[in-house]
C-alpha positions in Angstrom: -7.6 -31.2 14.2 -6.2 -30.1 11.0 -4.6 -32.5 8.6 -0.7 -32.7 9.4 1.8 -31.4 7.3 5.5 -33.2 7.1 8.4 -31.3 6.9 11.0 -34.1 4.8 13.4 -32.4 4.2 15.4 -29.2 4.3 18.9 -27.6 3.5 20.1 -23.9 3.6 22.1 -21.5 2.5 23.2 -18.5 4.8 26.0 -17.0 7.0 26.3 -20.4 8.9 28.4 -23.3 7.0 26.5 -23.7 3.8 24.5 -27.7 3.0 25.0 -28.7 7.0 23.5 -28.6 10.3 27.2 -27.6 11.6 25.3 -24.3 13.6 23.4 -26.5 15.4 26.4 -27.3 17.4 29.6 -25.2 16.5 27.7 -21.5 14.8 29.6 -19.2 13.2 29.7 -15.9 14.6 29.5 -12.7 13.2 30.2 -9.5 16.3 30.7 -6.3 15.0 29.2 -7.3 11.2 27.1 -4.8 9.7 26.7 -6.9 6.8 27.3 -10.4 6.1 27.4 -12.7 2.8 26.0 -16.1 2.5 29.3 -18.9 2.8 28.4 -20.6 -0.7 29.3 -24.3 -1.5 31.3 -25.4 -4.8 28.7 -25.1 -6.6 30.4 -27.1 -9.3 29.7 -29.9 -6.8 26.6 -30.0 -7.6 25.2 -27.9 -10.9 27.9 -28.5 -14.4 29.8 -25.2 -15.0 28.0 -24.3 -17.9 24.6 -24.1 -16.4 26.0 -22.1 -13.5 27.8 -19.8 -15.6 23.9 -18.7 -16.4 22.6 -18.2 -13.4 23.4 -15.3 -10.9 24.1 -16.5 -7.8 21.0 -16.6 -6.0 19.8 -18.8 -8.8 22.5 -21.0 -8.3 21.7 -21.4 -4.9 17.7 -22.3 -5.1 18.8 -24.7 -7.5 21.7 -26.7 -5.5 18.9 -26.4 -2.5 16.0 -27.9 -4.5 18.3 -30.7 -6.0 19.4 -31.5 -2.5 16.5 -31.5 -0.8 14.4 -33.3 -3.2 17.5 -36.4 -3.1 17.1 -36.0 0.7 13.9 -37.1 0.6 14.2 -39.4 -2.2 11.9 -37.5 -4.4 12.1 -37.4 -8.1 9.5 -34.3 -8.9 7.5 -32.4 -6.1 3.7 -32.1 -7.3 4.4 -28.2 -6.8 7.1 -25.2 -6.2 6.4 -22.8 -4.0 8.5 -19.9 -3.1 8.5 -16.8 -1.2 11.7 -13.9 -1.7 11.3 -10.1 -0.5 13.2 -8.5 -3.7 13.9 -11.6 -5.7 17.1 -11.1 -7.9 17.9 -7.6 -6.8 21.2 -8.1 -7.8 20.2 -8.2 -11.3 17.6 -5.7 -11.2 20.1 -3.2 -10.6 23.1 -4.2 -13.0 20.6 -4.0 -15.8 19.3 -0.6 -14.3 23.3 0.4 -14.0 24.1 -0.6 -17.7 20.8 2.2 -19.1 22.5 4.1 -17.4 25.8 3.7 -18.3 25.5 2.6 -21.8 22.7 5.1 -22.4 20.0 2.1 -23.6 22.2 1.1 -26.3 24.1 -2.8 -26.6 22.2 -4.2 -23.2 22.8 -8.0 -22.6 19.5 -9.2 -22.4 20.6 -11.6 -19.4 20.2 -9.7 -16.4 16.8 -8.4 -17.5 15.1 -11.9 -17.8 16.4 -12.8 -14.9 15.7 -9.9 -12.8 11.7 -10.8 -12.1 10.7 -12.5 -9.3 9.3 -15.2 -10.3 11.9 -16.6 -12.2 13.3 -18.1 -8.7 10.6 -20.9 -9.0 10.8 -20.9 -12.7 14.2 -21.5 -12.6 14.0 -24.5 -10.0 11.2 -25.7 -12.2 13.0 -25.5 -15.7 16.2 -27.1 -13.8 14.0 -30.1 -12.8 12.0 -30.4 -16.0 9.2 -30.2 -13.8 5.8 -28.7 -15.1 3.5 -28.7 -11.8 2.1 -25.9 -10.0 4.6 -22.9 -10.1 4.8 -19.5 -8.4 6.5 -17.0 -6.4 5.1 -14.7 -3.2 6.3 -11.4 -3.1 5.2 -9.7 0.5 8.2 -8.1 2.1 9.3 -10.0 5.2 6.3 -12.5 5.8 6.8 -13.8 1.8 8.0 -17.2 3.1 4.7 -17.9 5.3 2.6 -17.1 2.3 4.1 -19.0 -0.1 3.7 -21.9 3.2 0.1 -21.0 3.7 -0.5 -21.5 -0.1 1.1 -25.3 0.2 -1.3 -26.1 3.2 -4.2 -25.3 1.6 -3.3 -27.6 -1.7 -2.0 -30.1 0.5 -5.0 -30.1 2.7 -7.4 -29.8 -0.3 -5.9 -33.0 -1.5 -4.7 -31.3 -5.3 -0.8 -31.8 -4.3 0.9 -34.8 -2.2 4.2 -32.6 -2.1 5.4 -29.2 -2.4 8.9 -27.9 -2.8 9.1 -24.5 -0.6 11.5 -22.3 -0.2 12.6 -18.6 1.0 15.2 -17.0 -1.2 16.7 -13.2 -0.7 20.4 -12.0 -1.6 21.9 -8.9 -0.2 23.3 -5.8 -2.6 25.2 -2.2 -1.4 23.0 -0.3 -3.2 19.5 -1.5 -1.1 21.9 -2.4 2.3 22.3 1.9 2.2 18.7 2.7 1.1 17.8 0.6 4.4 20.7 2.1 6.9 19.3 5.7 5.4 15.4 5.4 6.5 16.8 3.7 9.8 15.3 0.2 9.3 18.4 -2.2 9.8 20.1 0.0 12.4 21.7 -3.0 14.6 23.9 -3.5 17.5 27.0 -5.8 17.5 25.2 -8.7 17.5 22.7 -7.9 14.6 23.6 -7.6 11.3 21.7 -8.1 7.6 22.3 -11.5 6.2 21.1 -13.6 3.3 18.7 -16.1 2.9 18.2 -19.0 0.8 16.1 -22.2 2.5 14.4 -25.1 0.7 11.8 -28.0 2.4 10.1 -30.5 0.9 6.5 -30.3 2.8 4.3 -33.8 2.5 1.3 -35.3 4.1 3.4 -38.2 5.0 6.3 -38.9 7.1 9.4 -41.7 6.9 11.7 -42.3 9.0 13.9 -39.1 8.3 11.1 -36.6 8.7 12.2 -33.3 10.6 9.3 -32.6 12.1 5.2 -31.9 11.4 4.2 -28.6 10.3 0.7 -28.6 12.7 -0.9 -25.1 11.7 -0.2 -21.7 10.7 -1.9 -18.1 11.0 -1.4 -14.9 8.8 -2.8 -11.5 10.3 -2.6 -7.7 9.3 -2.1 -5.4 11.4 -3.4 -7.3 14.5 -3.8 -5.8 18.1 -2.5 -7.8 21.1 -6.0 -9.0 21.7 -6.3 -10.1 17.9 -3.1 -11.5 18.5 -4.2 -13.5 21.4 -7.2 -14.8 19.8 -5.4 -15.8 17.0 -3.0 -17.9 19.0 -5.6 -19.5 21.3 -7.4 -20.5 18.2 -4.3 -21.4 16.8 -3.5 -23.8 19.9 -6.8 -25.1 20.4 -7.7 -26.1 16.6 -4.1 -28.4 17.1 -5.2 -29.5 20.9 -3.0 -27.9 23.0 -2.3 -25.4 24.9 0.3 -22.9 25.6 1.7 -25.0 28.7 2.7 -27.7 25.8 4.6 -25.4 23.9 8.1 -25.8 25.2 9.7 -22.9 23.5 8.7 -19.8 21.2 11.3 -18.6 18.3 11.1 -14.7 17.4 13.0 -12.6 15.0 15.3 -10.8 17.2 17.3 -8.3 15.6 18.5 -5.8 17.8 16.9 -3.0 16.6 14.6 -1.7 19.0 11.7 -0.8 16.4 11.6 -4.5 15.7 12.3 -5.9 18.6 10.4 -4.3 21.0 6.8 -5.4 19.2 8.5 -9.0 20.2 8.9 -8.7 23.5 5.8 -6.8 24.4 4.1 -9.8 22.5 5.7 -12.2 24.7 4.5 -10.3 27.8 1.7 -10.6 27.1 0.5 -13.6 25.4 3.7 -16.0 26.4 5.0 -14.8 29.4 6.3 -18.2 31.4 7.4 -19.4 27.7 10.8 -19.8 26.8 12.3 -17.8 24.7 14.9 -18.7 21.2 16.3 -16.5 19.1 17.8 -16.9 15.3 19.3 -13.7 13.3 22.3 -13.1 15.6 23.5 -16.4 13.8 21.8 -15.9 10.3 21.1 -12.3 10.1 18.2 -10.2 9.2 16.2 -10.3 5.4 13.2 -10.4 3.9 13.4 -14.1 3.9 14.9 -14.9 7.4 11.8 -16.4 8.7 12.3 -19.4 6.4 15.7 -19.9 8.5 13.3 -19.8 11.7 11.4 -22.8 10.1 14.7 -24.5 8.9 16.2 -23.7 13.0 12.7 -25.4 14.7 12.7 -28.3 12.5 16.5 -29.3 13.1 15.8 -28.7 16.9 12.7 -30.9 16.9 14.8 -33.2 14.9 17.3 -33.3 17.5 15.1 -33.0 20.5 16.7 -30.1 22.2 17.5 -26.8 21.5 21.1 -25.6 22.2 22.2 -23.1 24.7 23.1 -20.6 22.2 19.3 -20.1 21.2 18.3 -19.4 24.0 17.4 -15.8 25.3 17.7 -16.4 28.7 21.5 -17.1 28.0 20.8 -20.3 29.9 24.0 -23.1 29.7 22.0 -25.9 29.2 20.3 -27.1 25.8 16.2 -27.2 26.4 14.2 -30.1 26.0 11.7 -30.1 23.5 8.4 -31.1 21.6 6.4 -28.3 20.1 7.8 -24.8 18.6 6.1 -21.7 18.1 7.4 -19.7 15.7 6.4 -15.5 16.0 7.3 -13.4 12.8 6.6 -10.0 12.0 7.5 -7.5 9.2 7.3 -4.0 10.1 4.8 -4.7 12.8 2.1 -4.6 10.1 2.1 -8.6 9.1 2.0 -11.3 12.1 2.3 -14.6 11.3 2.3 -17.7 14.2 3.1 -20.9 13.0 3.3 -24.5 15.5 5.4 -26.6 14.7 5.8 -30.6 16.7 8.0 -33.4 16.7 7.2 -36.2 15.4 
């Protein structure tokens, strides 16, 4: 069996009450939303004013959410940052775009530039710790979060890390939220809508006694078939010594638009058919990141021990037992990923 992986920690930032686990039993929800903002804390709670004042607002959130989540799990400096963000700070990618256009290249403010890569999420986090480990960003559309997760198994299981602070960080703007609606991508139904994402873990190969959950295994395919698919997930289950009658539940990225969501359930059909099935983005919405909310939403249920009755597919009204999570993403139906996930 592979070496496990701990998830310590791990606090979010999204359309649900911002910092808590306050979904898990009272969500927030959004019918009728086309759109919805992330619910932000005081951020003056937890960064001084001055050091906010330089940051947009999505780096104000990886900040507040690596601070926290370090302090959760009574950490100091992680041995490496990891993260994973679809169009990293968007929001100032376009204003400085806006203001050559508007000021015709002439007087720029420099800010919105530099802060307009994508990498300068994990910078950012790394410059706010005065940490100088391992540092980099994973820019690949909607499964960016599992890459940046597969990099921190590998360096965890090659033994060069102890710790890795991981996270998944996408904002949402007008200007992209009508390029999508025009080439019919986030096309949803009252209960889907686009959301934002911002999600920080500390992953270690040890547990204490406020560990979420263990990370068992993950696997990262392109452009699989249903048969590749199914390989993948026997191999997948039989490398962690188990099988799919252990898995109690399996979370998928249902959106409500049919393009996605029907490579979900055809999936399920086939491979997972007597599995239960859990849902996440009609509480947290849809982005480029919203499979680190899936991770976040399996380890608070394996935390727990159940998950609640408004997960649940089958629209069942009682919370399900449970012990092992298997998490199906996709993005576009052209990147699979299948990670398994087990209580400790």
């Amino acid at each position: 069996m592979p070496i496990p992986i701990y998830i310590r920690s791990a606090r979010q930032i999204s359309a649900q009450t911002p910092l808590t686990d306050d979904w898990f039993d009272s969500p927030i929800l959004h019918r009728d939303a086309t759109a919805v903002r992330s619910l932000d804390p005081n951020f003056s709670e937890h960064i001084p004013p001055l050091v906010a004042r330089r940051l947009c607002t999505l780096l104000r959130r990886a900040v507040v959410l690596s601070r926290l989540t370090l302090r959760e799990a009574d950490l100091e400096l992680p041995d490496a940052i990891i993260s994973g963000t679809g169009l990293g700070c968007i929001q100032n990618t376009e204003r400085f775009l806006h203001a050559i256009r508007q000021e015709g290249e002439q007087c720029l403010q420099p800010t919105a530039f530099m802060q307009s890569t994508h990498n300068i999420i994990s910078s950012t986090i790394a410059i706010d710790l005065k940490c100088h480990a391992y540092n980099t960003t994973y820019v690949h559309r909607g499964t960016s979060f599992e890459n940046a997760l597969l990099d921190t198994l590998l360096r965890l299981r090659s033994g060069s890390i102890r710790n890795a602070l991981v996270g998944g960080f996408d904002e949402l703007t007008d200007d992209y939220l009508q390029f999508f609606r025009r080439t019919g991508r986030w096309q949803f139904t009252p209960d889907g809508f686009a959301g934002e994402a911002a999600v920080s873990f500390l992953l270690d190969g040890q547990q204490d006694a406020h560990t979420l959950c263990r990370l068992d295994d993950l696997r990262l395919l392109y452009r699989p078939t249903l048969d590749t698919l199914r390989d993948a997930l026997h191999d997948l289950l039989t490398a962690n010594a188990c099988s799919l009658d252990d898995i109690d539940a399996v979370l998928i990225g249902l959106n409500t638009n049919p393009d996605n969501d029907t490579v979900y359930l055809d999936a399920a059909a086939q491979l997972y058919p007597a599995t239960p099935l859990i849902r996440y983005k009609h509480l947290f919405g849809e982005s480029f990141s919203a499979s680190a909310l899936a991770h976040y939403v399996a380890a608070t249920c394996l935390r727990r021990g159940h998950i609640p009755s408004h997960l649940r597919l089958d629209s069942a009204a009682a919370s399900l037992p449970v012990r092992r999570i298997l998490i199906h993403n996709h993005s576009m139906n052209k990147t699979h990923t299948l990670t398994l996930l087990s209580a400790c």
